[in-house]
N, C-alpha and C positions, 0 to 999 in steps of 0.2 A: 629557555635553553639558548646557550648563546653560540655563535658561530665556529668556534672553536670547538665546543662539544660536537655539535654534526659533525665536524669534520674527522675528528679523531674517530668517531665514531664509526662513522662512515667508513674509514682503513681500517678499520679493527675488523669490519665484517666481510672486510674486501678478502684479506688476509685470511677470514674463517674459511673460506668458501675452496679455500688447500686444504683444510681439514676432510672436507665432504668423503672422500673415497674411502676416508680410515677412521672418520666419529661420525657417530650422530648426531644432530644438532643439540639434544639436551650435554654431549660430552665438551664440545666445543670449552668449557671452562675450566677444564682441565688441566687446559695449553693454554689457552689467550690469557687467564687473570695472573697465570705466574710469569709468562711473558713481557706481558705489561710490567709487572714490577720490578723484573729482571732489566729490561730496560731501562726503567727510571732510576733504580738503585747506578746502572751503567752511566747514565747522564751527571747524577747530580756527585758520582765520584771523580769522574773525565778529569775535572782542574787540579786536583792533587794526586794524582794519580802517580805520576813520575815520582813526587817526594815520598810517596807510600814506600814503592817498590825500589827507591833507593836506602829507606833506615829498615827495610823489612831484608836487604842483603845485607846491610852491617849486621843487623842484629841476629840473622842465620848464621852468619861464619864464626860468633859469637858462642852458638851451642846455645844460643838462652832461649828457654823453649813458651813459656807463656809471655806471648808477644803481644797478644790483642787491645790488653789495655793499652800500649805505648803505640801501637798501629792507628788505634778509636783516634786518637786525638793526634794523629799526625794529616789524618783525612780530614779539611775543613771545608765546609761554606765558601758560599761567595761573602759573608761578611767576615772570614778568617776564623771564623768559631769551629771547633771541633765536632763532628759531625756524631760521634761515638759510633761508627763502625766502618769497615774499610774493606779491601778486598785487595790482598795483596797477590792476584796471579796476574803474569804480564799479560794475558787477554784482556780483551775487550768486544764489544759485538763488530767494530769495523776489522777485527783480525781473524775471527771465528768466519769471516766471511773468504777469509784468504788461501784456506785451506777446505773445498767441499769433501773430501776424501772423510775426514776425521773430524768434524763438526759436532758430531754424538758425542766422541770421546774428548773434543775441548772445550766442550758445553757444561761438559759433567764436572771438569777440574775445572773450569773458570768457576762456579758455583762455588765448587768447595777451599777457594781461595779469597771464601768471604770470611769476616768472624763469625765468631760464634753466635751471636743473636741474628745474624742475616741466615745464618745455614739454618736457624729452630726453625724458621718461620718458612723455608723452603723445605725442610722435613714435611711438613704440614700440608705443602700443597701436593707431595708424593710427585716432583717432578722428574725425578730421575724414571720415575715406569713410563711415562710418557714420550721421555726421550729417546729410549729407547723402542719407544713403538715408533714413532715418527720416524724414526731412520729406518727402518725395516719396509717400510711404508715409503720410503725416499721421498718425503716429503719436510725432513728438518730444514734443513739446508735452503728450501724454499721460503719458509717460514723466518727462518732469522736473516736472511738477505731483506725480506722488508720492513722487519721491527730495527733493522741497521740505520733503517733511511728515515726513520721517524725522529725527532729531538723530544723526549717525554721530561727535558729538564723546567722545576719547578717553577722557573721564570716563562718557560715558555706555556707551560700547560698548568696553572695551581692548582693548588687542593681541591678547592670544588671542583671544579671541570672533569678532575681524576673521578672526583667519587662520583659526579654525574655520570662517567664513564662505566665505569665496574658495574654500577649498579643498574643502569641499561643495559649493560650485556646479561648480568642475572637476571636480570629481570624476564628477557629473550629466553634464556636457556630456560627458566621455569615454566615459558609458556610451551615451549617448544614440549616441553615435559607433562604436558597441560596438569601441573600443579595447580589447586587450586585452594590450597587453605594453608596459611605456616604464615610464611614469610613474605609481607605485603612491604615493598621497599617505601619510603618516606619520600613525597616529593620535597623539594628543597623550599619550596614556599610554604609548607605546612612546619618545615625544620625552623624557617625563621621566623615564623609565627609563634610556635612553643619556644624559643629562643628569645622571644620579644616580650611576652608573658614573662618568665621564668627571668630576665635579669632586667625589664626596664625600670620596676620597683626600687630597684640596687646598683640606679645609674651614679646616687651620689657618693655611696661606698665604692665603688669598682674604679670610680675614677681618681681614687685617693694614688698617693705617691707609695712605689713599696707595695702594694697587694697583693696578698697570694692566693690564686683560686684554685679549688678543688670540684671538676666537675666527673662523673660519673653515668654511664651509660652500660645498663647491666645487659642489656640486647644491643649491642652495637653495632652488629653487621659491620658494612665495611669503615664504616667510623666517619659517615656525612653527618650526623648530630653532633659528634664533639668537635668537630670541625666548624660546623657554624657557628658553636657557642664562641670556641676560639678566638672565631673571626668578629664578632660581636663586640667580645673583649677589648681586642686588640683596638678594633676600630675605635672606640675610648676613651683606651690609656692604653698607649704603648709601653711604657712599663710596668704595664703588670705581669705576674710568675701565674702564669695558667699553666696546673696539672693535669691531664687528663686519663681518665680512667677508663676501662672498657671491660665486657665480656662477650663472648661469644660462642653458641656449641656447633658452631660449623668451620669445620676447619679453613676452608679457604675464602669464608670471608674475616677469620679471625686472623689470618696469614696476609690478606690485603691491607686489614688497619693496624696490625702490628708491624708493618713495613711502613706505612703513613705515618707512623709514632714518629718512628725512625728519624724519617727523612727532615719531619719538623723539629728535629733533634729535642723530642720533648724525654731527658736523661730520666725526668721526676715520676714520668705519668706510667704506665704499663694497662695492656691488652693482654686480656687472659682469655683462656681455652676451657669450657667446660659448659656443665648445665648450674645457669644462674639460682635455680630452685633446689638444688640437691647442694651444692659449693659455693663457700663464698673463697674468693681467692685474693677477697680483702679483707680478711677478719679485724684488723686492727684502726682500719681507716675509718672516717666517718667525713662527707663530701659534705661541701656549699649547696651545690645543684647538683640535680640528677635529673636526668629526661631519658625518656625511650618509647619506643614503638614493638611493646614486645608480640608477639607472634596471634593471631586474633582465633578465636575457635580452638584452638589445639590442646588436646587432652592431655592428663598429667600422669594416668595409670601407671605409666612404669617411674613415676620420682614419688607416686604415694605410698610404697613399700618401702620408703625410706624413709618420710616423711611422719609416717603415721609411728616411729617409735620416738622419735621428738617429743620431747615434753611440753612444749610448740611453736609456732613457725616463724621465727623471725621476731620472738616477742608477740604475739597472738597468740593467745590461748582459747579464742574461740571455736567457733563450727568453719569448717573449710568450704571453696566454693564445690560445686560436682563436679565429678572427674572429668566433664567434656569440655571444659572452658579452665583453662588457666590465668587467664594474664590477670585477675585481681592478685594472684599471688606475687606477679611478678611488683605491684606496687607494694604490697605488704614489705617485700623486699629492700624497694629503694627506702621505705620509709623506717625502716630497722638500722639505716646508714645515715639519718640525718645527724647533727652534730644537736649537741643538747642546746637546750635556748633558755637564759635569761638576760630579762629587759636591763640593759646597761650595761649587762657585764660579758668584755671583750672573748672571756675565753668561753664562751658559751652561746655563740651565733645562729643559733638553729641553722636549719637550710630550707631549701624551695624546692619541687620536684614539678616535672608537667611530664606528660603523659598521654599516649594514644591508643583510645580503645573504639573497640565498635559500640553499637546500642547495650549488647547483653551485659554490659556490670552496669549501668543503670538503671535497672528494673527486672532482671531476669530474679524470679526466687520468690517466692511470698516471707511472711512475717515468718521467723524462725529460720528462715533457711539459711547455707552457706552465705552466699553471696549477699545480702539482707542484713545479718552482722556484721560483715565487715564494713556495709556502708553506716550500717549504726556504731561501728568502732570507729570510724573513720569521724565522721561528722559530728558525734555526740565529745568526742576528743577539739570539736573544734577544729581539724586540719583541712576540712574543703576548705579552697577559699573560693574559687570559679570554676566553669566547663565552658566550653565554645565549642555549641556544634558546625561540624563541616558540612561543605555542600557533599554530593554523593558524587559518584564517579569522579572523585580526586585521587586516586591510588591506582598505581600500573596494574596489579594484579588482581584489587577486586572493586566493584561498584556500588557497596554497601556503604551506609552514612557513620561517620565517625566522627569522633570527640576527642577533644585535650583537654584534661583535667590536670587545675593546677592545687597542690596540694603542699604545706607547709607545716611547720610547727609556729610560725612567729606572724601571723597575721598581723597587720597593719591595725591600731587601736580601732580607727573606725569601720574596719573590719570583722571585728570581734565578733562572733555570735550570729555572724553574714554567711549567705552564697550569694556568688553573684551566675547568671546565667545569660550568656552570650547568644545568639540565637544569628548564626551566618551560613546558613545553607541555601539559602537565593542568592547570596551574594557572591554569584561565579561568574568567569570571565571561558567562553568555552573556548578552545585549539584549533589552532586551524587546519592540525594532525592529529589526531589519535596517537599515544601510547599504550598500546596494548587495550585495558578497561580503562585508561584515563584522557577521559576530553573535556575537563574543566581544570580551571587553574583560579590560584587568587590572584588579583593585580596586585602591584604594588601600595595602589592607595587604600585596597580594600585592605589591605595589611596595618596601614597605618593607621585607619579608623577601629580594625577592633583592637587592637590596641591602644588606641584612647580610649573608647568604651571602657575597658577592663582596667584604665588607669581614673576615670572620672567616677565611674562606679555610681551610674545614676540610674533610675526607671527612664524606659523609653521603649518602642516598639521591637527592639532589638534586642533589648537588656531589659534584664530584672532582677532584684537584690528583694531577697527573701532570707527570714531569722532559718536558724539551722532549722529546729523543732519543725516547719511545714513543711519536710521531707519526712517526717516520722507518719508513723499513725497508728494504731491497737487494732488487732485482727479480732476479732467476737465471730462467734455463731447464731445466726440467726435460725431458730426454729419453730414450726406451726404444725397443728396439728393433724394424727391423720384421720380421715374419715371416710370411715365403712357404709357400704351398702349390705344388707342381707338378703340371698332370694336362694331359693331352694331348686333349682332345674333340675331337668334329667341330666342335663351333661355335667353340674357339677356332682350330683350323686355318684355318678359314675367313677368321675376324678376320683373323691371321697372313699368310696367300697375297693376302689381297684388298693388302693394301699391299705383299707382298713378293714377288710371284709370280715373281720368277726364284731363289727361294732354296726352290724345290717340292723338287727331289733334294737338296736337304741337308735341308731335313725329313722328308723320307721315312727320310733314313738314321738319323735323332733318332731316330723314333719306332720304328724297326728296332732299334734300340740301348737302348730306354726302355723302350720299351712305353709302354700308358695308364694302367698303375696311377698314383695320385695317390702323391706325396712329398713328405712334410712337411720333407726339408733341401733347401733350394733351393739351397746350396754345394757340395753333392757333385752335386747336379742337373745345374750350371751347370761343373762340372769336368766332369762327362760329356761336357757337352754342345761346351765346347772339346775334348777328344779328339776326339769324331766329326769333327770339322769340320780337325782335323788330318791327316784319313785316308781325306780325302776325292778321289776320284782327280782329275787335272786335268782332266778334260769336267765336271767338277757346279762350279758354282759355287759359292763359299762366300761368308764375310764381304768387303762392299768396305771400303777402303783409306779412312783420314782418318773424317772426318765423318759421310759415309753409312754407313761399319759400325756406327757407334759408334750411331748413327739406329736399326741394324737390328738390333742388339742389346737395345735397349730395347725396339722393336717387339715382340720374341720373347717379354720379360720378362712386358711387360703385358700382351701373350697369353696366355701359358696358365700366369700365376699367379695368384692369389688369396691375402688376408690371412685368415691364420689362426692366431686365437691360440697355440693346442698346438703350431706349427710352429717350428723350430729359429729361433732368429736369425739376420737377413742378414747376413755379415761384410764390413764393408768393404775392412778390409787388416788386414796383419799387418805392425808394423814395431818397430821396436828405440825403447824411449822411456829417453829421458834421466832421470837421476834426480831426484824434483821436493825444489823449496827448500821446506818449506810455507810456511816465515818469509814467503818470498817472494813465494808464490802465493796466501797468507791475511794480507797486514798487520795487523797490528793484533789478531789477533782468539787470544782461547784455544782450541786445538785439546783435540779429548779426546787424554788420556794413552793411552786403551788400543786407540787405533785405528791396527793396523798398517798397514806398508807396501801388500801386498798388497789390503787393504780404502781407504785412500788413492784408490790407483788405481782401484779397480773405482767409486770413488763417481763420477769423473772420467770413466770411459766406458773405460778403459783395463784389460781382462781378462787373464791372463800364460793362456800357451796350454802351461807343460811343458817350452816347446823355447827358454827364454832369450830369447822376445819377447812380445808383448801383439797382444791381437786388441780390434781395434773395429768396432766394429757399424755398421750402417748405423741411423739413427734413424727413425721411423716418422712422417709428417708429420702423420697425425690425432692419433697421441698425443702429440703436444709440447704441454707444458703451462707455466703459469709458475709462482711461488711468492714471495708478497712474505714475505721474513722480516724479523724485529723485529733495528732495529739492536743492540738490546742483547746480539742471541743470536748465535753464531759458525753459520756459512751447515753446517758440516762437520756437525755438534752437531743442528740441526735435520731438516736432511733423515734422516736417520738415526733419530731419531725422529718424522719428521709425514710422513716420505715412504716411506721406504724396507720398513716394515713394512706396506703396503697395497699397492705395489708394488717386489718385490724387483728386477728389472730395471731398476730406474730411473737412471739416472748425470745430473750437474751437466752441462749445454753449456760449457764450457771457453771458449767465444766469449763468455759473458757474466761470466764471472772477467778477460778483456783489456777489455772496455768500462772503462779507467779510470775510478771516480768514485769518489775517498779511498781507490781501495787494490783493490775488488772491486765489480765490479757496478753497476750504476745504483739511486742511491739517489733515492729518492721518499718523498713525506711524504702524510698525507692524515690527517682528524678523524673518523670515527664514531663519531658520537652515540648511533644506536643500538644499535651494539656495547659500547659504556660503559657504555649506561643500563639495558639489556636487564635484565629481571627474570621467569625462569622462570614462566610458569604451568601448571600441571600440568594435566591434563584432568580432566573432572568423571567420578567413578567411573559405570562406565558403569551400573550398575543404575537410578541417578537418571538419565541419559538415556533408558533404556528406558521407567520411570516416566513421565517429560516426552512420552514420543511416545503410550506408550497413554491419554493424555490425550487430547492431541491426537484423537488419529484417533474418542475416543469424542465428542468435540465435532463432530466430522464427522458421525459416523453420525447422532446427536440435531439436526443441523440437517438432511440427508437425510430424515430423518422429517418434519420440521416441512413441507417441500415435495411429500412424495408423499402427506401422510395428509389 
């Protein structure tokens, strides 16, 4: 933050503190953001101000009523360039000051003796309701006496320092508001960083003579990411045509960066007003780059009743993420805007996107889910090319760890088929003030190292380059079987008669026939227990017929069974199996050489019983587990070594071998970071812990003393 930001800063809130008696600190933005721009717009017109309002009286007494275009371009720059909008009323803020009486009412025509694009963007911020609370409040008049004495022109204050500004004072007003989930502002060293990713690749392009860039920022708040890129640019090749593009669904930070358009007289680029998921307000356009930090957590329920009659979203036609997290949408989006790509040919450039999310579109979602496809759309398309994670407490408004993903169509050849994963969340420099939740920053040089990282693209403790496919993996169920106990008590009897009390004499004759001892096979139990019931005279009732036996059979079950490990397996049936294809039943994958048939089966849940058929188990609902295995490894191969030696009982669910997804299984993808980055730390021998604690406790006793003696 540089000395120039405090300071502005610091008057801005000097300034707010006239607000107090007639806003509350979250209204404060009300007044200050349109002030400030109203200001600046006042500053950077001042030099041609006179020629304005001398051809805007020729051209009145003229009768010719669309003036604007001929006005835009009578308003220039300090380098003589056309500024494309003007303000032709003889106010200014040092004459608004000359009359306290009527400052409401010259406030309101100095405004609407802007053009036409300066008044949209003042519609937006609804300044005229304020103005007129402020006067009533007699507090206008105070207010622009000291935005009179500030110089907010672009030579004195640039772009950054402005957006540093704005977005401090939002940032205040949100906390003031205690928001705590939407809009996390971008610090400028995380902008230059995604800035640094996103065009150092395309330092030898950008620096060509003649270049026209097209960047895009579909969340752009008050527009400090296109502004860096800008600056990026610029810094160079000064002649390059940077367009810049924007969206925003809040009106007065869309009103802030479509005033910044403005001022950097970009005639090419435009800032639109809307919801970037529901509106594109660029249909026709397709950008270089695109970067954004769009909103983290925020639910999408009121744009999926629109959404959802889409034939689908931007070019995806798969599963969406859940309504409580949006922003993988919002990349879906930028990446429906890249330009088409082929190798050579000029009119077909692809583009690059980088991007800031939290932890949840890296892992949130199992196999199948929303969020899961898109990262297997995403990656199996080849378009990751890297992530870098941030340290945590880098963002004003929350202290959760964050990521920039950078995402392309045109990966670099030795790229191909790559991720690369940056790993920079120790690498912080802390503040020697707190902003709001941010007390870490990146230094400069930490900037500049991952940034070579991400350009040398090597393994190192920091970095790791992995083929796409060891993000995937095939979700399987694993299950084993259940096993019963049999024991006849009084309490289960009772369980048993209280719901089945006409089936008293065929219990009676069970337990005539069993006795109480417990038994651990519940299938020789339950054969017993069909014989009694076959020999039963006709006065006792037995099993009823259809549905209520079948009721009352299970009644009996969960009566007087109990799970218990040592107890025999449940069998479900016993039937004659077909012989398996594996070609068929394992596409794709290499089977071990020395896994017989018999073993085949038994992985599959399918046991041979001796007598020329297979016995299957019944499976055990609490221990049904899953297992993601790594696409690269065959599902037969793994379990066999990560399952089957900790649980020999265990067999594949054959239901999730038919879930068709490439051949077996539901395939799902997902990023951990901290399974990559992880680096063993071994405990401290414990002699030096025992050491550390009899310290400890003798500093206790020697402060015990100091109090009783």
């Amino acid at each position: 933050m540089n000395a120039n930001f405090q300071q502005l800063a610091n008057f801005v809130w000097s300034v707010a503190d006239l607000l107090r008696p007639v806003y509350r600190p979250p209204q404060y933005e009300r007044v200050m953001l349109p002030l400030i721009v109203l200001r600046r717009f006042d500053a950077v017109l001042a030099p041609s101000k006179d020629a304005v309002l001398k051809r805007y009286a020729e051209l009145s007494s003229k009768g010719i009523a669309n003036i604007d275009a001929i006005l835009n371009n009578r308003a220039l720059d300090d380098d003589g360039k056309p500024l494309g909008f003007h303000n032709h009323s003889p106010l200014d803020f040092q004459k608004l000051k000359g009359d306290p009486d009527n400052v409401g009412q010259h406030l309101v025509t100095y405004i609407k003796g802007f053009s036409e694009n300066v008044q949209r963007i003042f519609e937006r911020f609804k300044f005229e309701e304020e103005i007129q609370t402020l006067e009533e409040a007699n507090r206008l008049y105070q207010v622009v006496v000291q935005f009179a004495e500030i110089d907010l022109h672009p030579r004195k204050v640039d772009n950054i320092t402005m957006g540093l500004v704005f977005e401090d004072l939002i940032r205040r007003f949100n906390e003031a508001a205690n928001e705590t989930a939407g809009d996390h502002f971008t610090p400028r060293e995380v902008i230059q960083l995604m800035v640094n990713l996103l065009l150092e690749p395309d330092t030898r392009v950008l620096t060509q003579a003649g270049i026209i860039v097209t960047i895009c920022d579909p969340a752009c708040g008050t527009g400090g990411m296109l502004a860096e890129a800008q600056n990026w640019i610029r810094a160079h090749n000064e002649q390059a045509n940077v367009q810049v593009f924007g969206q925003d669904y809040n009106p007065r930070s869309y009103a802030v960066a479509a005033s910044d358009l403005l001022i950097k007289g970009h005639k090419d680029g435009q800032v639109a007003l809307g919801n970037t998921l529901t509106g594109d307000p660029f249909p026709e356009h397709r950008f270089d780059y695109l970067l954004a930090n769009p909103p983290f957590g925020v639910d999408w329920k009121a744009e999926k009743k629109i959404i959802d009659r889409w034939p689908n979203f931007r070019g995806y036609s798969g599963k969406l993420p859940r309504i409580n997290d949006g922003a993988l949408l919002f990349l879906l989006y930028m990446m429906s805007k890249f330009q088409d790509y082929k190798a050579g040919d000029r009119d077909k450039p692809g583009s690059r996107t980088a991007i800031v999310f939290n932890g949840s579109p890296l892992f949130t979602g199992g196999a199948g889910s929303g969020e899961s496809e898109i990262r297997r759309w995403i990656i199996e398309r080849d378009r990751l090319e890297a992530i870098v994670a941030l340290p945590e407490q880098m963002f004003y408004n929350t202290g959760i760890g964050t990521f920039i993903w950078v995402v392309t169509n045109r990966k670099a050849a030795h790229r191909k088929g790559k991720i690369q994963l940056i790993d920079a969340r120790e690498r912080w420099t802390p503040m020697k003030r707190s902003l709001g939740n941010k007390r870490r920053y990146l230094d400069q040089a930490t900037l500049d190292t991952v940034t070579r990282e991400h350009g040398v693209m090597e393994d190192s403790t920091t970095s790791r380059v992995f083929d796409n496919s060891d993000f995937g993996y095939r979700r399987i169920t694993v299950l084993r079987p259940l096993r019963l106990r049999f024991e006849m008590t009084d309490e289960a009897r009772e369980r048993f008669l209280n719901t089945c009390p006409e089936l008293f004499d065929a219990l009676q004759a069970v337990q005539d026939r069993l006795g109480s001892e417990p038994n651990p096979d519940w299938n020789r139990t339950w054969d017993a227990v069909q014989q009694v019931f076959k020999t039963l005279p006709d006065d006792v009732e037995g099993w009823a017929k259809g549905a209520k036996g079948t009721a009352q059979k299970k009644i009996f079950r969960d009566s007087f069974t109990t799970v218990d490990p040592e107890a025999a397996p449940v069998i479900a049936r016993h039937h004659k199996v077909e012989p398996l294809d594996r070609a068929a039943l394992f596409p794709g994958q290499t089977l071990p050489a020395d896994l017989g048939k018999d073993n085949l089966y038994a992985l599959l849940g399918l046991y041979a019983d001796g007598k020329g058929k297979h016995i299957e188990y019944e499976p055990d609902p609490a221990l049904k587990d899953a297992e993601n295995i790594p696409l690269k490894e065959d599902i037969l191969s793994y379990v066999l070594r990560e399952v089957r030696p900790y649980v020999a009982d265990a067999w594949i669910d054959r239901d999730t071998l038919d879930e068709q997804d490439g051949g077996i299984g539901k395939v799902g993808y997902e990023i951990n970071f901290n399974r990559v980055f992880f680096r063993y730390q071994p405990p401290r021998p414990l002699h030096e812990i025992d050491a550390e604690l009899a310290g400890v406790e003798q500093r206790i006793l020697e402060l015990l003393r100091e109090v009783t003696e």
